[in-house]
N, C-alpha and C positions, 0 to 999 in steps of 0.2 A: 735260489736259482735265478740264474736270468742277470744278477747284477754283477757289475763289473766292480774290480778289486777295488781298492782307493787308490793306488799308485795311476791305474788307467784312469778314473775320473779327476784325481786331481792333473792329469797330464792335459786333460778337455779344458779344466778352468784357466791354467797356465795361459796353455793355444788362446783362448778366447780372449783372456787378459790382456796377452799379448799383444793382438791385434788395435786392442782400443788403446793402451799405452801407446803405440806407435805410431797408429792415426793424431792421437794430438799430439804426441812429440815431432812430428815430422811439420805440422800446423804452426805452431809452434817456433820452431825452429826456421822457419822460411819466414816467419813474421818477423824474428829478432834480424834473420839474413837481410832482408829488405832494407833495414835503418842500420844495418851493421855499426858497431859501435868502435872497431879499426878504419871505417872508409867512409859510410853517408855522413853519422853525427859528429864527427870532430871537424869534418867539412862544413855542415852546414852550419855548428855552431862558428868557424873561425870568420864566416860570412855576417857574424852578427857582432862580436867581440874581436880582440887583438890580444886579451889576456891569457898567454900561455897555461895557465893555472887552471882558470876554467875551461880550457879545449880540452887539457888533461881530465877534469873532473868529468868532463862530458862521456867520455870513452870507459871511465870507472866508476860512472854513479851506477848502473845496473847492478855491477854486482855488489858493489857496498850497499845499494838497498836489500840485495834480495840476501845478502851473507847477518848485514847487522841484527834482524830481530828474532834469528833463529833460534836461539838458545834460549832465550825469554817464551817463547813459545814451547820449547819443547819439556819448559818446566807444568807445562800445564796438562801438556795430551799426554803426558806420561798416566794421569791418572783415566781415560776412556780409552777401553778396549778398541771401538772403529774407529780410524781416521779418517774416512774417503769422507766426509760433508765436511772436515775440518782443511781438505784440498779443496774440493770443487765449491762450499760457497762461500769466499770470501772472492775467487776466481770469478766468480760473476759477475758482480759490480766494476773490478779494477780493470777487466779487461777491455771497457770498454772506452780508457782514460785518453788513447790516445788516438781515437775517433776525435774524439772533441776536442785535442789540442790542434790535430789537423786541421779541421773546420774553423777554430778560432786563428790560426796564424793564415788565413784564408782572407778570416774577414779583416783582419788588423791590415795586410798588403806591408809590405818594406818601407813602411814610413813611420812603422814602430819598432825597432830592431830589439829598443831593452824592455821593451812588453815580452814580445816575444821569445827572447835568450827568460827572460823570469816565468813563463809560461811552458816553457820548453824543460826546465830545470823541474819545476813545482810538478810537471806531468811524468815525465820521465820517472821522478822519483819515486811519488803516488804507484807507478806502475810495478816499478822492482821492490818496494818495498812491502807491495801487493805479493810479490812472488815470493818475495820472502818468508810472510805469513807462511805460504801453503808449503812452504821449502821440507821442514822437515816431514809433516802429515804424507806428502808425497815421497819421500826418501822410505818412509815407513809401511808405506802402500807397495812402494816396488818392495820393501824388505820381504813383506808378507805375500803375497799375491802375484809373483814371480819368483822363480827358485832360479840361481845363478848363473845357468846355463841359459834358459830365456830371457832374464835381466841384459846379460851381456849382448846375446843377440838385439833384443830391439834396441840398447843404446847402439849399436854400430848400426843398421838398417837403417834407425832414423837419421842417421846422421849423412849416410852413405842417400837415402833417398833425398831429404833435403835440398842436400846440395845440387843432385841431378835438377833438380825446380830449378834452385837458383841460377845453376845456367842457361836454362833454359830461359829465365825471367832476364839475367843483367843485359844482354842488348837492349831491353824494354827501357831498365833502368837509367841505361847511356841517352834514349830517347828523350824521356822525361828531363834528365837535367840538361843536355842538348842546346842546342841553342833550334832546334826546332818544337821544344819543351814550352811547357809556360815559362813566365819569369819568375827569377824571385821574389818570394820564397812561395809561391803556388806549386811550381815543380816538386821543393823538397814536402808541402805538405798533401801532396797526393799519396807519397811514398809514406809516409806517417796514416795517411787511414785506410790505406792499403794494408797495411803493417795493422791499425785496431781490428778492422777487420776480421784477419785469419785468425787475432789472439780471441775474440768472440768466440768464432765457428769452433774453435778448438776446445771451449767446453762442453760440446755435444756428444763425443766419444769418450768421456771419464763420467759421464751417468750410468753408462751397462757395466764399468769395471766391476768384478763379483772382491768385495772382501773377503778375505781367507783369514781366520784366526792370528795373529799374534802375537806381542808379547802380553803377559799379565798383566791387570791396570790396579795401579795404589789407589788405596782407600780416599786419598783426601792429598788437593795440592800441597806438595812442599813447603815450610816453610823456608824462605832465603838460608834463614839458621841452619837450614836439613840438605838443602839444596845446593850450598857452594863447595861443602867438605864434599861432597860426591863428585863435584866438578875437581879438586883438588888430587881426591883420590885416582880419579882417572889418568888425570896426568901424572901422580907421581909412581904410578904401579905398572903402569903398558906404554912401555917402550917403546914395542912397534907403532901406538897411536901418536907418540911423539916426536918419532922419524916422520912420520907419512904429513904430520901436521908440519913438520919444519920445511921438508919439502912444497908444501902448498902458497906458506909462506914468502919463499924463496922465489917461487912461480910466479905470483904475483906482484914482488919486486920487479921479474923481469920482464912481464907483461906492462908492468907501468909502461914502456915504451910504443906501447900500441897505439894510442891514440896521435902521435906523434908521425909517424912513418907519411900520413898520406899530407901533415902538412910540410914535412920534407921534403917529396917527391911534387908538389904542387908550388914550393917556395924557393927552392934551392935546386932541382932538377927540372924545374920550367914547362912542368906537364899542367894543361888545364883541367879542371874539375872534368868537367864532362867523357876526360882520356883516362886519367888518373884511377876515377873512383869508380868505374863500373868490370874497368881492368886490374885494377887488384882486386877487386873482391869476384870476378871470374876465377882468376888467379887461384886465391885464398880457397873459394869453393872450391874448384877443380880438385886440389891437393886434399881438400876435407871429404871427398867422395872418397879417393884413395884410404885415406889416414880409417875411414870410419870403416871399409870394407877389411881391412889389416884390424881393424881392433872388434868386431863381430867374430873371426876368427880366432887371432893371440889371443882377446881380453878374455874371451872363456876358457882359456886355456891354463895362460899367466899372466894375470894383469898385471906382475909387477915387472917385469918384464917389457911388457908393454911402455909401461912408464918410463923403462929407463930409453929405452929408444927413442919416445917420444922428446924426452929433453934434449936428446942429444941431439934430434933433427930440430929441434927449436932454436940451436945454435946461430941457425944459418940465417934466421933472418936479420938478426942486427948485423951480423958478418956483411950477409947482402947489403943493407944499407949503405956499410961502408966506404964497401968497393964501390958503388954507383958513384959515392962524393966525388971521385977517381975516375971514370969510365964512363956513367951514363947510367940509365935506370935500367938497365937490359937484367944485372946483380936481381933489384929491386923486385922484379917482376918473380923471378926463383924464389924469394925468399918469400914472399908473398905466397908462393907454391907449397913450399917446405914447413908453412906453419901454418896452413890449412891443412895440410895433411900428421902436424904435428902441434899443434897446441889446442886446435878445435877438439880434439877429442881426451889433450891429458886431463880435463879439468871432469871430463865422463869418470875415465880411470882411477880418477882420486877418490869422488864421489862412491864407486862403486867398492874401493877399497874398504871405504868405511861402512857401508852397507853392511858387505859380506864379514868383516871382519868383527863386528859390533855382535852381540847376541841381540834373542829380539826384547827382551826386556828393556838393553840398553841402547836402542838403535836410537831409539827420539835423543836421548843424551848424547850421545856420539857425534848424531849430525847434527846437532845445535849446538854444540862445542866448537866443532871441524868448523864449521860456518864462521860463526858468531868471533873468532880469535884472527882468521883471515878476512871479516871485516874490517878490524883496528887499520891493519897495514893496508888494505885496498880504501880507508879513508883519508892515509894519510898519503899514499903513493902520487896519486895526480900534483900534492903541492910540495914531494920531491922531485917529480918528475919535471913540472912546470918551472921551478928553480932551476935545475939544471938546464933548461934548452933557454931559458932567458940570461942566465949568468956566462954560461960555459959552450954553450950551442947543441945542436943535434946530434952530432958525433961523442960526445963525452954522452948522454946519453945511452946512447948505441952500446960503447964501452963497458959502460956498468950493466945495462940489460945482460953482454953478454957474459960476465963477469957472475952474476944472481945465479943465470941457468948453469951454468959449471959449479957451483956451491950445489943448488941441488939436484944436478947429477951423480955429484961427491955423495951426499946424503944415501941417496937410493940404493947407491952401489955397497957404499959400508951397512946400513943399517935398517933395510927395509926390505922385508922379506915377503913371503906369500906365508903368513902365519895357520892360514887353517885353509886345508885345502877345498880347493872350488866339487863340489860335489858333483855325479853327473846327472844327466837327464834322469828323470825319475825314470821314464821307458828303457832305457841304457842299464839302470843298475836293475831294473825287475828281471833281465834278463838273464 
């Protein structure tokens, strides 16, 4: 007498769950917002170098650190039931990485450009490839410890509050690089320990997250010999995980062109940093509050669905580039709009695809697969990418980004379904 069913108490840990996933996702995500890897880092790195290759790399080293060591990892938590210490402490030490690159590219001053570009590189890296550690422990955390309906909710909320900051924040941002700002690179390295910062404070709400049971844990790590035919098997048995991964793929090709846009708009549309870069990523947020208030919504509904929408508004921004070559950046500034509101959150979509679609025994394998195969192609994209805009120019670029997102539009639309359906709130189906 007196206690409540399990459906009612596990709906309390959810709520609770919830809360502290959101707190650091939102943390989080205003800290990546800050140094944006479309508009601060390809700026600040082209202010150090002139190698299209590396501007490119700069824009796509995040996620190639945080995609490439996943799979190697998720060979290993397969065998322990908890993962939350296998997110939160590896998170402790890395988040503190680019505190200290701020302060060292402080002391160096702009009279050591390739310290700094190799300091900047070696940090950056350190940091996503920190992420990447916790990459699946955390996919496995939200598997277990939010059920689909609140998964979905707090990825849209955070993503939808986020961005409200960062409007709030980019006139700040326009200050600092300003020419009322410091100088370089004091300006961009404010923004770097502003950005360590919030990734610190953000591990203080993933210590109350409550673990919830799981999938089952093996007796003993894999051996490679046990471990790759599984990886094998996966792929040649589920289909649907083959679409969804061909599509990710494809995403990523056509993202290579992100780091690129704002040296376009700064090199060839004749905007200065200080106009440029605080105004598309206004821009870019604006649309990501949109995109992520739409996918809180659809994603719990149909995330696949979602996805197809989302590519399709992804279109627009190399279109917009185009048109600017032509017209003026007025294109530039839409498109900028249309893929905050649509690419900022397909890469949630995808993510959670494989979440929900994985069982939980096999979720650490899923997302260390998903991850670790769309690292290859985001290692090699930036020195596609950087070849083309050095050989060919920005516009052929353009072309093929938009060219990638209509292949996996094609994909999602033929072959990629909603395979098991999104369950409802546990409060919902008690009723």
């Amino acid at each position: 007498m007196g206690t409540n069913p399990p459906s009612a108490h596990l709906e309390r840990v959810y709520q609770r769950n919830f809360f502290f996933f959101l707190t650091d996702g939102i943390l989080f995500t205003v800290a990546m917002g800050i140094i944006g890897g479309t508009t601060v880092i390809p700026d600040f790195v082209r202010r150090l170098t002139d190698s299209e290759i590396l501007i490119g790399l700069s824009g796509s080293l995040f996620e190639i650190g945080w995609t490439l060591p996943q799979l190697f990892i998720a060979r290993y938590i397969i065998r322990v039931a908890n993962k939350k210490w296998w997110f939160i402490g590896p998170n402790i030490p890395v988040r503190f990485v680019m505190i200290a690159f701020g302060a060292l590219t402080m002391l160096l001053g702009r009279d050591h450009p390739e310290t700094i570009l190799f300091l900047f590189f070696l940090s950056y890296g350190i940091a996503a490839v920190g992420d990447g550690i916790v990459g699946v422990p955390w996919a496995d955390l939200t598997g277990t410890s939010l059920n689909a309906h609140w998964r979905a909710r707090m990825f849209g909320l955070m993503s939808a509050t986020s961005g409200v900051i960062m409007l709030l924040i980019a006139p700040l941002i326009s200050v600092v690089l300003g020419d009322a700002g410091p100088a370089f690179p004091n300006n961009y390295a404010i923004l770097f320990i502003t950005s360590g910062l919030l990734f610190t404070i953000s591990n203080i709400p993933t210590l109350f997250i409550r673990e919830l049971p799981g999938g089952k844990p093996v007796e003993k790590t894999p051996a490679l010999s046990e471990f790759l035919p599984q990886l094998r098997h996966v792929l040649r048995t589920d289909a649907a995980f083959r679409a969804i991964l061909v599509t990710r793929l494809l995403t990523t090709l056509m993202a290579m062109a992100g780091p690129f846009y704002i040296g376009f708009a700064t090199t060839q549309l004749n905007l200065s940093s200080d106009v440029a870069v605080p105004t598309l990523l206004a821009m870019q947020t604006l649309g990501g509050i949109v995109g992520a208030l739409a996918y809180a919504w659809l994603g719990a509904r149909n995330n696949v669905l979602f996805i197809r929408l989302a590519l399709f508004g992804a279109a627009f921004l190399p279109i917009s580039a185009l048109l600017s070559g032509v017209v003026g950046p007025a294109p530039l500034y839409f498109g900028f709009l249309m893929s905050g509101l649509t690419l900022s959150n397909l890469f949630v979509g995808y993510q959670n695809y494989v979440i929900t679609h994985a069982s939980p025994d096999e979720r650490p394998i899923y997302a260390g697969l998903f991850n670790t195969i769309a690292a290859v192609i985001s290692l090699t994209a930036p020195f596609i990418a950087g070849t083309i805009v050095g050989q060919l120019g920005y516009e052929t670029l353009f072309v093929t980004a938009l060219v990638m997102g209509g292949l996996a539009l094609f994909v999602t639309l033929r072959y990629v379904q909603n395979t098991r359906p999104v369950p409802k709130p546990i409060a919902a189906a008690a009723d």
